[in-house]
N, C-alpha and C positions, 0 to 999 in steps of 0.2 A: 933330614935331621932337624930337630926341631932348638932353636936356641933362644933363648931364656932373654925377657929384654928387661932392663934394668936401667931406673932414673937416673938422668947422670947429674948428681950431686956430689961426688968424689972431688971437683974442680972447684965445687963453690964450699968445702968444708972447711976452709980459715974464715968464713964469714958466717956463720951461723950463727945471726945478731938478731933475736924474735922478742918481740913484743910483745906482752899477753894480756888481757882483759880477763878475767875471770866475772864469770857470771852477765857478761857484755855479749849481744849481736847487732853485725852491723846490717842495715837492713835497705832493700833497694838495690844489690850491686851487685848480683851473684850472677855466673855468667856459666856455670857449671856444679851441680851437683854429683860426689862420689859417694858409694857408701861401704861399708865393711871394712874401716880403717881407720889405723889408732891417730893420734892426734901429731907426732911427730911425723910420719907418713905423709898426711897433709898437708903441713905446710912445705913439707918437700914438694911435693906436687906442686903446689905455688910456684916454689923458687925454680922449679924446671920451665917455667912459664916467661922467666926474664921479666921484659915488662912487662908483663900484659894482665900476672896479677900480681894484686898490689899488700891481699891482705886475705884470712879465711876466718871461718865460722866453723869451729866444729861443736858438733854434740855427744856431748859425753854417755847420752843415754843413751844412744840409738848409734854413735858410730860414726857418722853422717857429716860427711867432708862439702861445705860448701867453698869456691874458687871464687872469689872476689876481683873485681875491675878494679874499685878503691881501696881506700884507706880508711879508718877513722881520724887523722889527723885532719885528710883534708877534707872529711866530711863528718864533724860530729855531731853535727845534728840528728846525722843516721842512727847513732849507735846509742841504742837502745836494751834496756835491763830484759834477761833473758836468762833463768836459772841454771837449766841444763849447758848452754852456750859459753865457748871458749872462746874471744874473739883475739885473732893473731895477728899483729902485722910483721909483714916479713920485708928483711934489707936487702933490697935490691942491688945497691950502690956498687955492689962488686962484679957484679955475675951479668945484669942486663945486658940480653942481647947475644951471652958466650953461651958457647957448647961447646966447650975443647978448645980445640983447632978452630973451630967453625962458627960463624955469626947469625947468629937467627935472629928472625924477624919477632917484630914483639908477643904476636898471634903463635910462633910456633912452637912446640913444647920441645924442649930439649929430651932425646931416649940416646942410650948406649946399648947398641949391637953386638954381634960376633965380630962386624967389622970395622967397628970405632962407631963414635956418638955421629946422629943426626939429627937431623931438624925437620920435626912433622909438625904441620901445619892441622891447627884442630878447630873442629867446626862440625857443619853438618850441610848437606845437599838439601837444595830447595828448590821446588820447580818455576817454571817460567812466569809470572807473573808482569804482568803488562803496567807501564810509565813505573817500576820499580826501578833502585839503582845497580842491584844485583837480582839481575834477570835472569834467571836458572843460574846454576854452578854453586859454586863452595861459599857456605855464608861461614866466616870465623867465630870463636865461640869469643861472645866477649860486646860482637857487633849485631844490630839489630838492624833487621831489612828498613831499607828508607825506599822513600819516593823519589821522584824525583822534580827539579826545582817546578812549580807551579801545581802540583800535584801534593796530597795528604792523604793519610789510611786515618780510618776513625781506632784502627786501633793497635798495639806492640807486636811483633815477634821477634825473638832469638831463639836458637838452639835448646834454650833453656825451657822453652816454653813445650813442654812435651803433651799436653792436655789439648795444646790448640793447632789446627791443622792449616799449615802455611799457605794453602789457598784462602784462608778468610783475609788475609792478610790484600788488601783493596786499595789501589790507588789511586785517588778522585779527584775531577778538577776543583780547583781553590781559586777564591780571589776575594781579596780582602775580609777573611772570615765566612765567608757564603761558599759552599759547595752546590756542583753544579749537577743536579739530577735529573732533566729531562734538558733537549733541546731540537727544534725543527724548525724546517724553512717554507718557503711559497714554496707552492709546486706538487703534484703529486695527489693522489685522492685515499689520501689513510686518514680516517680523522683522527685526529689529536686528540680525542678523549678517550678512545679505544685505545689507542698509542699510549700514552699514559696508565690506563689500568691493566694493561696488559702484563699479567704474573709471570716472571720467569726470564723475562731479557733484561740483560745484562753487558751492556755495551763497554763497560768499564772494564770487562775482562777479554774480550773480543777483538782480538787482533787484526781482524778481518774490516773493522771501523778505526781510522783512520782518524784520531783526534784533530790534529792539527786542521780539518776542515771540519769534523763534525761536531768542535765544543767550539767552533768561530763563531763572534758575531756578525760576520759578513755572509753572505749567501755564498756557497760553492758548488759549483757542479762535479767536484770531485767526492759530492757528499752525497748517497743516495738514499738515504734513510734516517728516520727519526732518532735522535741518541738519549737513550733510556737507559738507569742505572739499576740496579737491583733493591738499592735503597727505598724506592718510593714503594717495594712491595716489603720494606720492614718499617716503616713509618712508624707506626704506632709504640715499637719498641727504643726508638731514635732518640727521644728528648729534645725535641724539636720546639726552639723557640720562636722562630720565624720564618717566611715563606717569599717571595719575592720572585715577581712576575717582573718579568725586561720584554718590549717588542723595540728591536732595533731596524734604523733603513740605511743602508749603504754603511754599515757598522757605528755609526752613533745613535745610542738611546734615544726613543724618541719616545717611549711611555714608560710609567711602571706603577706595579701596587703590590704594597707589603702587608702581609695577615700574619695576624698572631696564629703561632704553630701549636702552640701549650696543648695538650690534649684534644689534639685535632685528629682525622683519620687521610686517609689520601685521596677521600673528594669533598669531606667536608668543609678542608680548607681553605677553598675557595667560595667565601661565600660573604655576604653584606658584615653581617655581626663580627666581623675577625678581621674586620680593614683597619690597618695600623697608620698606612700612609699612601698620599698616593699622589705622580703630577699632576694628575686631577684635583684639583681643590673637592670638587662637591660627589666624590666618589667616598660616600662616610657610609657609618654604620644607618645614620637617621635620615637618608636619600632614599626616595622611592624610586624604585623598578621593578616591570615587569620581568626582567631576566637580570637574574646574577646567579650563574652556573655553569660547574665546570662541563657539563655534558651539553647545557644548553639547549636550543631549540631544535629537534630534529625529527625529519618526513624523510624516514625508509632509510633507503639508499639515493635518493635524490637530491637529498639538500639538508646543511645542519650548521646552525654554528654554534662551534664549542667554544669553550672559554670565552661565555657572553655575557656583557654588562651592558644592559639598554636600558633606557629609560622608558621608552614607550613606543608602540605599536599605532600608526594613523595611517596607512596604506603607503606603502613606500617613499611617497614624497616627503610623508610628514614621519615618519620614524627618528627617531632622536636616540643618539646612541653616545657610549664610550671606547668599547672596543668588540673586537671576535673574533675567533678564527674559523672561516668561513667559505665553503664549497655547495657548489649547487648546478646542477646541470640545467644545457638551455629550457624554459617554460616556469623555469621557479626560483623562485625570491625574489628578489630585487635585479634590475638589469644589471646592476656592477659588479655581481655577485656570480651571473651565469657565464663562466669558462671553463667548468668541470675540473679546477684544480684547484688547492686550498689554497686562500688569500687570507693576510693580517691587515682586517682594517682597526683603523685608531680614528681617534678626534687629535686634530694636530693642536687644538686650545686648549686650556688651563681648567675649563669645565665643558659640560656636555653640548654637543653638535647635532645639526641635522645629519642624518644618514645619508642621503643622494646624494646635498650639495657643498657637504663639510669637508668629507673622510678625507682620508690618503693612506697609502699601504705600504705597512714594514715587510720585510722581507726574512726577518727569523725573530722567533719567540723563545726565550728561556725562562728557566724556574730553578728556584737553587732555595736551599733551607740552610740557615743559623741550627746548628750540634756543640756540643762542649766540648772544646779540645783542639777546635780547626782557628787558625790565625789568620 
């Protein structure tokens, strides 16, 4: 038998106290759009909502029920001239919270039954999504997926957002405004420049990597692989103001160099012309070197170092360097160099070093870009 459900406003009908803007829309706060419904309808709708909305937008030409989180009281700066648009605020003061008998929560919409009023909870299902704070299950209409603390998405979802598909929805490490897009440790024979331009991994959504060792800056063995985001394969659409190289040893920094990101690509950005700052005093744009690149110096499969800033080539003893990340099996390159696993060496000084008798080795290297919108 099919029964008939019906708002239940019958309990809040000694309060029917609305506020009306004519020709006003409030703008920013919609948490739900209805359509093919007159305008008293509407704020009904609202008012079955208890707290949760506070005010609506209807359009008189189209019909068109917009459910509001705010108000324009307490946000007028919102509310904006809009000819078609009705803006309403509706008084809650009586009703928040009741359904009858029964107490709803501020998210759930008050309906009345065959068998008396309940309280549906309204929202929409979103899939699992990794360092989010609602990790699969019910998102309420009203609330916008967040990250969670140490983590940021470069961009919004709600319910509302019907155009956009809740997996773009990306949760990234943060720290002080820098987002963390590539990161790897000693060890292992992947180079790091191949690792880095490699299209399509996506360690950010990848619940099989294991952040809490693989965006460390300490070395881990519970970490077996390079941690790459998807971002450095949309770089160019990013708005990327800066770029910022870290090699760390026993987890404090022990280098770093920052390049301007402005219209850069995802190898051009490591390069002399684009050095913004660096521990190095004399790592500028007007320094000579034979090697500043991210692919750097490389024979075969036998020996390469990527992310190389050298100064000069004089047969191993006399090579003068700043940093690299750098693998090479026994018979080539340099002796410090041959254990067939990748090493980070640096100059431990303030400018450039001989390579034999200077270096010393960090043990993970990271990179992270400045975006608009990350804190």
């Amino acid at each position: 038998m099919f029964h008939k459900l019906w708002f239940c406003t019958l309990f809040s009908a000694h309060v029917q106290s609305f506020s009306t803007f004519n020709g006003k829309y409030l703008s920013g706060h919609s948490f739900l759009t209805l359509e093919n419904m007159g305008m008293r309808m509407c704020a009904r709708d609202c008012e079955a909502y208890g707290g949760g909305c506070k005010s609506v937008n209807f359009d008189r030409d189209h019909f068109v029920c917009e459910l509001n989180s705010k108000n324009a009281t307490d946000n007028p700066n919102d509310l904006v001239d809009k000819s078609s648009s009705v803006h309403i605020q509706v008084n809650q003061s009586s009703i928040t919270g009741t359904c009858g008998s029964k107490t709803c929560s501020t998210w759930d919409k008050c309906i009345v039954t065959h068998s008396g009023p309940e309280c549906l909870l309204m929202g929409c299902d979103i899939p699992k999504i990794k360092n989010a704070v609602f990790n699969s299950g019910f998102l309420p209409f009203g609330k916008s997926l967040q990250c969670q603390t140490g983590y940021q998405s470069l961009i919004t979802w709600t319910c509302a957002d019907k155009n956009k598909d809740p997996t773009d929805f990306k949760c990234y490490k943060v720290s002080s405004g820098w987002v963390l897009i590539y990161r790897s440790q000693a060890g292992g024979n992947v180079s790091d420049y191949l690792s880095f331009i490699s299209n399509g991994t996506s360690d950010e959504t990848n619940d099989d990597i294991i952040d809490e060792h693989c965006t460390a800056t300490t070395k881990s063995a519970l970490c077996t692989s390079k941690y790459r985001t998807s971002l450095i394969d949309q770089w160019e659409s990013l708005d990327i103001s800066q770029v910022q190289l870290h090699l760390y040893k026993s987890g404090t920094q022990v280098a770093e160099v920052v390049f301007n990101g402005t219209g850069s690509t995802n190898t051009d950005w490591f390069s002399k012309n684009r050095v913004v700052s660096s521990t190095w005093t004399d790592v500028t744009p007007t320094q000579t070197y034979n090697y500043f690149s991210i692919e750097g110096h490389v024979l075969e499969s036998n020996y390469w170092r990527n992310f190389q800033i050298w100064n000069q080539y004089g047969g191993c003893p006399n090579d003068v360097f700043w940093m690299t990340s750098s693998f090479a099996k026994p018979g080539y390159a340099c002796p410090q160099e041959r254990n067939s696993t990748i090493q980070y060496f640096y100059c431990p000084q303030t400018t450039k070093c001989n390579f034999e008798n200077n270096y010393e080795l960090a043990d993970v290297m990271t990179i992270s870009i400045q975006v608009p919108g990350v804190t």
